[in-house]
C-alpha positions in Angstrom: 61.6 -55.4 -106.7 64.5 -54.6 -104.7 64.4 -50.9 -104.0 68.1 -48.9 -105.1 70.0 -47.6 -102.2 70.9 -44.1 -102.7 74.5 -42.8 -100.4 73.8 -40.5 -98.0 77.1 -38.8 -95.9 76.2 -37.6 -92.3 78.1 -35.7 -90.4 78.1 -36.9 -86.3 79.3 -35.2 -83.0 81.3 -38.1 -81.0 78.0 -37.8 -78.8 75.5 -38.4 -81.2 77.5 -41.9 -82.4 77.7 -43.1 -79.3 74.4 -42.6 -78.5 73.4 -43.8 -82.0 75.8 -47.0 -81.2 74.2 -47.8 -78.0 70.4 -47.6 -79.5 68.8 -51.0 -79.9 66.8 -50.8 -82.6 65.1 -54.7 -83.2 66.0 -55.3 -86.7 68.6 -52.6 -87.0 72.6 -53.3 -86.0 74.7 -51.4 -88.2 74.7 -47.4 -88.2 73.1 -47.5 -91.8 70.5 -50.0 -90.4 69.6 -47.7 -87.6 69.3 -44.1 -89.4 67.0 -46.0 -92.3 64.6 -47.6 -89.2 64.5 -44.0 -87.6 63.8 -42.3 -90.7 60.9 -45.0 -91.1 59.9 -44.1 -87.6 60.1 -40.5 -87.9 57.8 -41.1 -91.0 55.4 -43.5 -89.3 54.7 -40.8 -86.7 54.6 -37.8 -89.1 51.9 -40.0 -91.3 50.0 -40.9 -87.9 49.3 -37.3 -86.9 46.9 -37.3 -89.9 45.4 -40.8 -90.0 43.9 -42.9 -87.2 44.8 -46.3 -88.6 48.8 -45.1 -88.7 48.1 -43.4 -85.2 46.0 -46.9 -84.0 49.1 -48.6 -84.7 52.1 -46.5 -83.1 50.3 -46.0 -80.0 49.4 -50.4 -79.9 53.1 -50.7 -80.7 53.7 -48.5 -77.2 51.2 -50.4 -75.1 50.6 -53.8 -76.1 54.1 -55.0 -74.8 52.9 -53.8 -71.6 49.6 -56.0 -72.4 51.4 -58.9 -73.3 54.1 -58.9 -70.2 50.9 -58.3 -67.6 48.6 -61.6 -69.8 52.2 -63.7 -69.2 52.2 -62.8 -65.9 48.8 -63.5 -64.8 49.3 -67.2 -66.9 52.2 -67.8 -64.4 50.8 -66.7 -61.0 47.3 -68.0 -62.3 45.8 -64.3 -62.4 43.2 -62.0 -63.9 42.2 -58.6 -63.5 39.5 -57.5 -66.2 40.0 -53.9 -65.2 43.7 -54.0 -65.5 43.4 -55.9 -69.2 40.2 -53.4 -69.9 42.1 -50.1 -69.5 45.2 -51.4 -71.6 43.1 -52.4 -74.4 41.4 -49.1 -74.1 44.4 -47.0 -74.1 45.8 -47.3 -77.6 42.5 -45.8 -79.3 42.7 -43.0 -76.9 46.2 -42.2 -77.6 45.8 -42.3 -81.3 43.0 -40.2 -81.0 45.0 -37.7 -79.3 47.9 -38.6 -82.2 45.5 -37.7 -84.6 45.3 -34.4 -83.4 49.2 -33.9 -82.5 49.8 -32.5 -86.6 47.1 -29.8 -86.4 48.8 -26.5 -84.8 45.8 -24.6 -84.5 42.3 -26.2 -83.6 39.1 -24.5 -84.7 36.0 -24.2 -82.7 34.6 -27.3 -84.5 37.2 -29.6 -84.0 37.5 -29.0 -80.6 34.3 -30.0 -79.9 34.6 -32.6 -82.7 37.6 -33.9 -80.4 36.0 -33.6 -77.0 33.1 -35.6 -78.3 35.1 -38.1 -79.2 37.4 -38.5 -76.3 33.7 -38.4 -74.0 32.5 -40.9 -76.3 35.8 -43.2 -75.4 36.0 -42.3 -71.2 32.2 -42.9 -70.3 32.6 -46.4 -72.5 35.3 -46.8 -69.8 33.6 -45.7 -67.0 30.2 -48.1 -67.6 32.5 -50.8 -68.1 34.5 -50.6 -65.3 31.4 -50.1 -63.1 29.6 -52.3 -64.6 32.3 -54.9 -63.2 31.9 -53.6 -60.1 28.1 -54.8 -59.8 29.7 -58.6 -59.9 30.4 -60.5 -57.4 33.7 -61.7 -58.6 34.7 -58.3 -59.9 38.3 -59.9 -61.6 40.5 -58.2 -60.4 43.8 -59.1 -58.0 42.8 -57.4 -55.1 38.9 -58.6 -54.3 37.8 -54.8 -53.6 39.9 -52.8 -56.0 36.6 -51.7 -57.3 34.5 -51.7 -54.8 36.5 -49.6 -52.1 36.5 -46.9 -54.8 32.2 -46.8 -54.8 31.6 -44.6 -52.0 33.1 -41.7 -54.0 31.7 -42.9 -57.2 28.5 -43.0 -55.9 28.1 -39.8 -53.4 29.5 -37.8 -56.8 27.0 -39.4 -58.7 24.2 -38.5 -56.2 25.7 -34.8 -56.6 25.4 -35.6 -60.7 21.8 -36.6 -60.6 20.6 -33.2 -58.5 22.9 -31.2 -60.9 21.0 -32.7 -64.3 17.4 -33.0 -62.3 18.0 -28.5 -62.0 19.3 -28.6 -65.7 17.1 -30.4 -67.4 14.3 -29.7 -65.4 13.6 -33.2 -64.2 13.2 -33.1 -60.5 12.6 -36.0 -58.7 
């Protein structure tokens, strides 16, 4: 069922139609086109500060061409970086995480910790994945010792990490 159009009059400054004018908008040429697809947007984003799914989307939308353009590129030069493709898949759940969040103005004690565990939950997946690529040999990346060159600091923190949970949690070594 086609859905009825109902009139709408708008009122411009000469700067707002140009600006409108220039906008590429895929789908969207006319004036009428483009006000209906950023009403849609506007929408999309409202809906997305309050549902994950919405939010999951948006944010993929924003990254994934980015995804796409690096997965051609590598096809052409005959590349791969694991780490580069890793953190660009994990980025979109992070950001609609944070999304989620965007609508509420004021944060109670429980949701901030609700949100902190949460984002946690999402960085240390990243961190054990990205060193766990280090341990291999052929750590995937374009540059041989992207990973690697950053383990001195890694691990001289993470020596600093163990003594500081050993004195909190009581387990000396």
């Amino acid at each position: 069922m086609v859905e009825k159009s109902v009139p709408l009059s708008v009122r411009m400054s000469a700067n707002d139609m140009a600006m409108l004018s220039s906008l590429v908008l895929p789908g969207a040429i006319t004036p009428s086109e483009k006000l209906r697809k950023l009403v849609r947007d506007a929408y999309r984003r409202e809906t997305a500060k309050h549902q994950f799914d919405a939010a999951l989307e948006l944010s993929e939308e924003q990254v994934n061409p980015t995804a796409h353009n690096v997965r051609v590129a590598e096809a052409r030069h005959h590349l791969h970086s694991e780490f580069l493709l890793q953190v660009l898949n994990w980025l979109p759940d992070v950001i609609a995480l944070a999304m989620t969040r965007s609508g509420e103005k004021t944060l109670n004690p429980e949701q901030l910790a609700e949100l902190e565990q949460e984002l946690a939950d999402r960085v240390f997946a990243l961190m054990i994945a990205v060193l766990n690529m280090a341990i291999t040999a052929d750590q995937q990346c374009y540059e041989p010792k992207v990973l690697l060159q950053r383990m001195p600091s890694v691990l001289a923190v993470s020596r600093l990490l163990d003594s500081v949970v050993a004195i909190n949690y009581g387990e000396r070594k």
